[in-house]
RORO-998227 format. One record per residue (C-alpha): residue number from 0; x, y, z. Coordinates in steps of 0.05 Angstrom, whole numbers, m for minus. Example, Ala and Ser with C-alpha at 12.3 -4.5 7.8 and 13.67 -1.06 7.14 Angstrom:
BEGIN
[marvex 0, [246, m90, 156]]
[marvex 1, [273, m21, 143]]
END
This chain:
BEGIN
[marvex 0, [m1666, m1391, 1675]]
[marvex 1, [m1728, m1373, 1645]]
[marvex 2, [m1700, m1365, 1574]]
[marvex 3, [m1665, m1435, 1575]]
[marvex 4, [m1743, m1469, 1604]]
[marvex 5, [m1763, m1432, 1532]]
[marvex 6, [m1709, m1461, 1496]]
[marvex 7, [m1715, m1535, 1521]]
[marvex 8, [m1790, m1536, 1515]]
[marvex 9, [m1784, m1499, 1443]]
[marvex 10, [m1738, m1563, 1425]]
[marvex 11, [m1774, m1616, 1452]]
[marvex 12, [m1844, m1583, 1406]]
[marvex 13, [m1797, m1586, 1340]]
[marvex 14, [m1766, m1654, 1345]]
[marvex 15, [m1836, m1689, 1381]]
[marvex 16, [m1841, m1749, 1431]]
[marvex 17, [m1781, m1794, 1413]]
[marvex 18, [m1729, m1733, 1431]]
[marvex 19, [m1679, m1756, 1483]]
[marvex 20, [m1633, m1716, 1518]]
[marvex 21, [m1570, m1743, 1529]]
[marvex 22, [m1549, m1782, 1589]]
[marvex 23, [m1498, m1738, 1602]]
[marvex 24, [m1541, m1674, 1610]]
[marvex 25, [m1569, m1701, 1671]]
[marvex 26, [m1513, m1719, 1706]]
[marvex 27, [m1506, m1660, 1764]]
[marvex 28, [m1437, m1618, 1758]]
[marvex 29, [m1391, m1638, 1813]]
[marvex 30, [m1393, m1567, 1856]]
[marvex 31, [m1319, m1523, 1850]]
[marvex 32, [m1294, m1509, 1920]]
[marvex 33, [m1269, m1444, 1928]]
[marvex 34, [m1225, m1418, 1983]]
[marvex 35, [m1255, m1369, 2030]]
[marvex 36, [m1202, m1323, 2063]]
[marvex 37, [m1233, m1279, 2122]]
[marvex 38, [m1230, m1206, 2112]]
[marvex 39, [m1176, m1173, 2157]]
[marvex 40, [m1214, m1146, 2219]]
[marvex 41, [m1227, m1076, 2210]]
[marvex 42, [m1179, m1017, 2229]]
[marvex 43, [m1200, m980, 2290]]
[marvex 44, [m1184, m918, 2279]]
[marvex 45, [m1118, m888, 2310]]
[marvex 46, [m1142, m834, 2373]]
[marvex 47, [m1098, m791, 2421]]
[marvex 48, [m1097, m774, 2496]]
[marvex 49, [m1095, m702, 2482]]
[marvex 50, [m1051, m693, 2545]]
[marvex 51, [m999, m703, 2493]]
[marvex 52, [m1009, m630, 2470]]
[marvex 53, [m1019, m610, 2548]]
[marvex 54, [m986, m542, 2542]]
[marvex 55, [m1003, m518, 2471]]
[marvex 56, [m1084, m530, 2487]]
[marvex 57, [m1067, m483, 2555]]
[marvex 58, [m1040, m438, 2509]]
[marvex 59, [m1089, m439, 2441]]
[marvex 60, [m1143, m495, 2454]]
[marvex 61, [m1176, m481, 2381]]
[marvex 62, [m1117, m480, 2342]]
[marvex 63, [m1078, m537, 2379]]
[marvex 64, [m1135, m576, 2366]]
[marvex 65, [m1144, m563, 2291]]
[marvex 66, [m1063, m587, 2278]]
[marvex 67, [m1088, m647, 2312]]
[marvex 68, [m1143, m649, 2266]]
[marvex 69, [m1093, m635, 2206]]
[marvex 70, [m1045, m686, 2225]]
[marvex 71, [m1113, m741, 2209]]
[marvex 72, [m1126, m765, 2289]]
[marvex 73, [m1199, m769, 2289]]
[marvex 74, [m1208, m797, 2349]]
[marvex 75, [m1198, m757, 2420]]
[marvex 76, [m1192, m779, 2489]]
[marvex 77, [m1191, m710, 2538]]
[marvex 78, [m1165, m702, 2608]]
[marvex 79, [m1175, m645, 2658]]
[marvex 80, [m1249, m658, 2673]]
[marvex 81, [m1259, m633, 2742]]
[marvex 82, [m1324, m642, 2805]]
[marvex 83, [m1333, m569, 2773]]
[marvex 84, [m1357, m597, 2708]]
[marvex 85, [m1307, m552, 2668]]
[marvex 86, [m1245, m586, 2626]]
[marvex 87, [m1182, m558, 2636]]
[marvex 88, [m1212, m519, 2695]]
[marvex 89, [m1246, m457, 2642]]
[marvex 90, [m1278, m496, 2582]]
[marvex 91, [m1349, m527, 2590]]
[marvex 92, [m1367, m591, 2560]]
[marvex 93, [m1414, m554, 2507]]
[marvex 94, [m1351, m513, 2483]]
[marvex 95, [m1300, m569, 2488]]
[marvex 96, [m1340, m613, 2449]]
[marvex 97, [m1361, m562, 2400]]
[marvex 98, [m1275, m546, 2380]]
[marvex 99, [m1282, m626, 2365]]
[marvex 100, [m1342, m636, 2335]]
[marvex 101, [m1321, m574, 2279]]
[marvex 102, [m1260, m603, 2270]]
[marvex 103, [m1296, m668, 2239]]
[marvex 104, [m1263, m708, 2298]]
[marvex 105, [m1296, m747, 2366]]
[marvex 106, [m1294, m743, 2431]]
[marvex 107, [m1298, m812, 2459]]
[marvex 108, [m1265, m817, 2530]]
[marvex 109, [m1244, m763, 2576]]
[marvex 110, [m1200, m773, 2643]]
[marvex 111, [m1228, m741, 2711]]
[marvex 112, [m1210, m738, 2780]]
[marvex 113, [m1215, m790, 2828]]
[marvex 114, [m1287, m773, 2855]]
[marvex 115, [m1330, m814, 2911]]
[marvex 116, [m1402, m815, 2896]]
[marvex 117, [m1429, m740, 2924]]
[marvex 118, [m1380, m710, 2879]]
[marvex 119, [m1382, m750, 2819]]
[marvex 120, [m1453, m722, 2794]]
[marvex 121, [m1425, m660, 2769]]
[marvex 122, [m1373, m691, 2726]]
[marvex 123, [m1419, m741, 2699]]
[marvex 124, [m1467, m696, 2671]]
[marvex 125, [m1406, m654, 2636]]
[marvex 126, [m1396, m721, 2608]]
[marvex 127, [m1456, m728, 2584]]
[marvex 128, [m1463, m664, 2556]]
[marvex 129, [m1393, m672, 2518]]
[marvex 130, [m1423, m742, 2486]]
[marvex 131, [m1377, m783, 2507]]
[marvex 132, [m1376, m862, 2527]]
[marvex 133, [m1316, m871, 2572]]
[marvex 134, [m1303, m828, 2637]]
[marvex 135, [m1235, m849, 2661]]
[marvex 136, [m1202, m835, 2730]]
[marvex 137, [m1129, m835, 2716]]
[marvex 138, [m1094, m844, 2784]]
[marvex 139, [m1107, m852, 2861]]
[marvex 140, [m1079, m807, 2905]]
[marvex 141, [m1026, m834, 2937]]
[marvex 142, [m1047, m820, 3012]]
[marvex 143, [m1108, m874, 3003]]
[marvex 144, [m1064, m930, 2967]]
[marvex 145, [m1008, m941, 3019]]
[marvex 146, [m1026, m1010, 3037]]
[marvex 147, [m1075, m1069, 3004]]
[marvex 148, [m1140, m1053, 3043]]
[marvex 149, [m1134, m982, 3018]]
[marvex 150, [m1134, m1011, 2937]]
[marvex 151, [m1199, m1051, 2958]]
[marvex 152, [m1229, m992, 2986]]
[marvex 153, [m1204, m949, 2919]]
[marvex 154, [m1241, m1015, 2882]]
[marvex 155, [m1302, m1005, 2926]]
[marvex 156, [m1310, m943, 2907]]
[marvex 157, [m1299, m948, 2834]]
[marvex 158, [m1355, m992, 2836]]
[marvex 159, [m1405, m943, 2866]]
[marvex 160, [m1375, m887, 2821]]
[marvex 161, [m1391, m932, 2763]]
[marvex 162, [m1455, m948, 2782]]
[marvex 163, [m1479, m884, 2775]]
[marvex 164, [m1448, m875, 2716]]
[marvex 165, [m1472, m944, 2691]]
[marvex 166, [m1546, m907, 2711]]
[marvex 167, [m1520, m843, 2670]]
[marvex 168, [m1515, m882, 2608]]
[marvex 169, [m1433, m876, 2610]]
[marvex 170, [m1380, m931, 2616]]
[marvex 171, [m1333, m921, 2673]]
[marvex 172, [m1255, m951, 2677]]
[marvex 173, [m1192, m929, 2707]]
[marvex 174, [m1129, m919, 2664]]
[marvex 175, [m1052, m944, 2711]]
[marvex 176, [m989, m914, 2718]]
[marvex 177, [m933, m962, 2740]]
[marvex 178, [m940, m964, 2816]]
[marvex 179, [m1007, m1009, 2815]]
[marvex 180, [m954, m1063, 2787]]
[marvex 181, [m906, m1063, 2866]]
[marvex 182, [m919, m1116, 2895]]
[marvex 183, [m948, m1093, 2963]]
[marvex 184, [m962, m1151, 3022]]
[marvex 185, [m944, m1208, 2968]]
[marvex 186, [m1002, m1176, 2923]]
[marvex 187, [m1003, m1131, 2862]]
[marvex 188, [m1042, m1079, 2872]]
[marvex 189, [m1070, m1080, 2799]]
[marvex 190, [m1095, m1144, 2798]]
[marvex 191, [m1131, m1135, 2862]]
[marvex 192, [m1154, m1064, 2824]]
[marvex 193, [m1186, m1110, 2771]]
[marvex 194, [m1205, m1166, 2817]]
[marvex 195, [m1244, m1118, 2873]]
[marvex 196, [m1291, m1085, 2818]]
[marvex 197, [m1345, m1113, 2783]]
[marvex 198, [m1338, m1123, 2709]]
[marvex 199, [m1409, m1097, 2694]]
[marvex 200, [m1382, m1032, 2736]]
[marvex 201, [m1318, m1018, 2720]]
[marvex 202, [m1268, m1036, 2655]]
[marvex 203, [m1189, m1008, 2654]]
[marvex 204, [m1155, m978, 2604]]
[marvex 205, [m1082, m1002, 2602]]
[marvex 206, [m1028, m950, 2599]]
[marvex 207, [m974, m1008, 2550]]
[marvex 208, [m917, m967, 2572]]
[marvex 209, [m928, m963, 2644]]
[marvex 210, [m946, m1031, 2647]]
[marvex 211, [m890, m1053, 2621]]
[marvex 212, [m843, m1004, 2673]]
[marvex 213, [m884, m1040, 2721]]
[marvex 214, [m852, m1097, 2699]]
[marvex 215, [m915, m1127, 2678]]
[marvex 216, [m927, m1162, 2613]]
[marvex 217, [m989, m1129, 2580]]
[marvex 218, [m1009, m1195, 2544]]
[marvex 219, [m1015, m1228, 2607]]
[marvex 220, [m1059, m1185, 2638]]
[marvex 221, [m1099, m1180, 2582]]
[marvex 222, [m1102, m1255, 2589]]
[marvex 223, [m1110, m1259, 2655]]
[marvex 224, [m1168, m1215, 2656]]
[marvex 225, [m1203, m1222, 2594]]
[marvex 226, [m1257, m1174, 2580]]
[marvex 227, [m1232, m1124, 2629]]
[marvex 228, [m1194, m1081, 2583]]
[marvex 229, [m1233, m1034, 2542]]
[marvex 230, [m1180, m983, 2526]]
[marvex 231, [m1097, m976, 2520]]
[marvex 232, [m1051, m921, 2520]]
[marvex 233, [m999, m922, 2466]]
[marvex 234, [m929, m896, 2478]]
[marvex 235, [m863, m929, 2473]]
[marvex 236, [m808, m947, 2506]]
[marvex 237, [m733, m946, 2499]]
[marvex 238, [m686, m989, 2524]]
[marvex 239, [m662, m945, 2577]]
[marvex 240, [m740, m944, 2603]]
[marvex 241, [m748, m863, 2571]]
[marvex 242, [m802, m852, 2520]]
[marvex 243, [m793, m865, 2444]]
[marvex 244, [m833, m851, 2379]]
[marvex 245, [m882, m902, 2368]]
[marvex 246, [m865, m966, 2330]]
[marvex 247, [m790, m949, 2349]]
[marvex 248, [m781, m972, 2418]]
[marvex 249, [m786, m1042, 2447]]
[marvex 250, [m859, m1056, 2462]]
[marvex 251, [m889, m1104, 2413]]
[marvex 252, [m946, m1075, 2398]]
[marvex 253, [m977, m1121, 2344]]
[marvex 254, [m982, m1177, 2393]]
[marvex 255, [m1006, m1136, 2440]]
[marvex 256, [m1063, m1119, 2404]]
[marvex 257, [m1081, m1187, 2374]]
[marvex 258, [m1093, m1207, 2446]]
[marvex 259, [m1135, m1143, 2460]]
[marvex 260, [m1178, m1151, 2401]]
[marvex 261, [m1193, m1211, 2420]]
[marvex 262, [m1220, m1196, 2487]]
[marvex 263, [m1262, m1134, 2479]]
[marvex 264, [m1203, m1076, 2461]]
[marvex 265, [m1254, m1018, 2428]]
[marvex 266, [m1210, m966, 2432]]
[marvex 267, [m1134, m938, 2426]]
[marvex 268, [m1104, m865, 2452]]
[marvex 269, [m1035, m848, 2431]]
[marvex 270, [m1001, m810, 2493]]
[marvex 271, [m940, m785, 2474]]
[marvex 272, [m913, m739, 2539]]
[marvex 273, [m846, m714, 2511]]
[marvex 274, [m847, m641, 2510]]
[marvex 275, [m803, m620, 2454]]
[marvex 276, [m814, m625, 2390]]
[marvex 277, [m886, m643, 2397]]
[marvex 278, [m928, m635, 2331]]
[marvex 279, [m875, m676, 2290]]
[marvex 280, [m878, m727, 2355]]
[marvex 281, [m952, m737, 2350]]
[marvex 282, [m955, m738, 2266]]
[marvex 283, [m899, m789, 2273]]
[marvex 284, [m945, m836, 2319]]
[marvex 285, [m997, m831, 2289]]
[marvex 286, [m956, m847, 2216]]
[marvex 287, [m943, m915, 2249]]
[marvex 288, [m1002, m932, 2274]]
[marvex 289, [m1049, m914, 2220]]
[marvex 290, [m1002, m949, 2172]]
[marvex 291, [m1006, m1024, 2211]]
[marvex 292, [m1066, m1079, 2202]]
[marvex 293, [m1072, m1099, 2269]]
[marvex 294, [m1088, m1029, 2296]]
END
């Protein structure tokens, strides 16, 4: 800009007074409009419930967990934490998350039991010492859930769990199965679930294939509760209700996740519970996943 000031004033010394610029010069250029097209939203990053590899981590916890590693998950979601702050009942949160952390890969979420409040402390510090954001109770025993008033009293104390791990820095949530989905005295017991616990408390990670056994469309309850689900479980289904391979069953996934992205969805776990064939079951997930946009 500077240069062309030079050049104009430079002109106007040479030819004196009487130079005038054309009429056109002046006239401001009419402005281009160019299309903007939004940037896809970004990929999330495809994780795994590590369940999925239940008996091989029993059997060689290191190694299982560097094929997982090789395979590309990056992203891991344990299980097995128990009110004796050890995972898998013999490996403590410093060792567990050390196996993940050398691996290049993170620990985000880990299920627990279902603890009330004086046994929860424990488990929450392992949490805290493995680094991770998400504790996770995975199922109710099925002596407390026999009728409504027991889910609200399950609810009320998910809340007072999760407000101590709300105080410990950790988010809290609890991941269904397919029974929370019977209806039980004209109710279902997952929406109560949902309805009974404070938001601020408590978020739920939705298993999409048992909410879909429990004849429950996962779009609607996303819908219905937006904001409330934080988390999903990935595995598909066949026809005949057994478990397929990822992206070759009948749950349609991509919608699925458009509606969970756009109510608060941060993170994905593949759980693929077939017990054969189990490396090349887990690669082929996460193949799938990690190759589709709206993941």
């Amino acid at each position: 800009m500077s240069n062309r000031r030079n050049f104009i004033k430079t002109g106007t010394y040479i030819a004196a007074a009487s130079l005038v610029l054309p009429a056109v010069s002046c006239t401001p250029k009419k402005k281009e409009t160019v299309e903007t097209i939004a940037p896809p939203p970004p990929k999330m990053g495809v994780g795994i419930q590590v369940y999925s590899v239940r008996n091989q981590l029993m059997e060689d916890f290191a190694g299982t967990m560097k094929k997982v590693a090789e395979i590309g998950y990056q992203i891991i979601e344990g299980y097995g934490l128990g009110a004796d702050g050890l995972f898998l009942g013999k490996h403590t949160a410093a060792d567990y998350r050390k196996v993940i952390d050398d691996l290049g890969m993170k620990m985000v979420a880990t299920h627990c039991g279902y603890f009330n409040t004086d046994e929860a402390a424990v488990a929450i510090d392992a949490a805290k010492a493995a680094g991770i954001e998400y504790l996770v109770t995975p199922y109710i025993p099925d002596q407390i859930r026999s009728n409504i008033d027991g889910y609200k009293a399950v609810a009320e104390n998910l809340n007072k769990v999760g407000e101590l791990c709300n105080a410990a820095g950790i988010k809290y949530g609890y991941h269904n199965h397919s029974f929370e989905y019977e209806t039980m005295e004209s109710q279902i017991p997952m929406e109560v679930l949902i309805q009974e616990t404070q938001p601020e408390l408590v978020t739920f990670e939705a298993d999409l294939f048992w909410t879909t056994m429990g004849g429950y469309n996962p779009i609607d309850l996303i819908n219905k509760f937006p904001g409330r689900i934080s988390m999903f479980h990935v595995k598909d289904a066949t026809s005949e209700k057994g478990e397929a391979t990822v992206g070759q069953g009948t749950i349609d996934f991509k919608s699925i996740f458009e509606a969970g992205k756009k109510y608060g969805l941060n993170y994905y776990f593949i759980e693929d519970e077939r017990e054969e064939n189990v490396f090349e079951n887990i690669k082929a997930d996460f193949d799938y996943m990690n190759a589709q946009d709206f993941a």
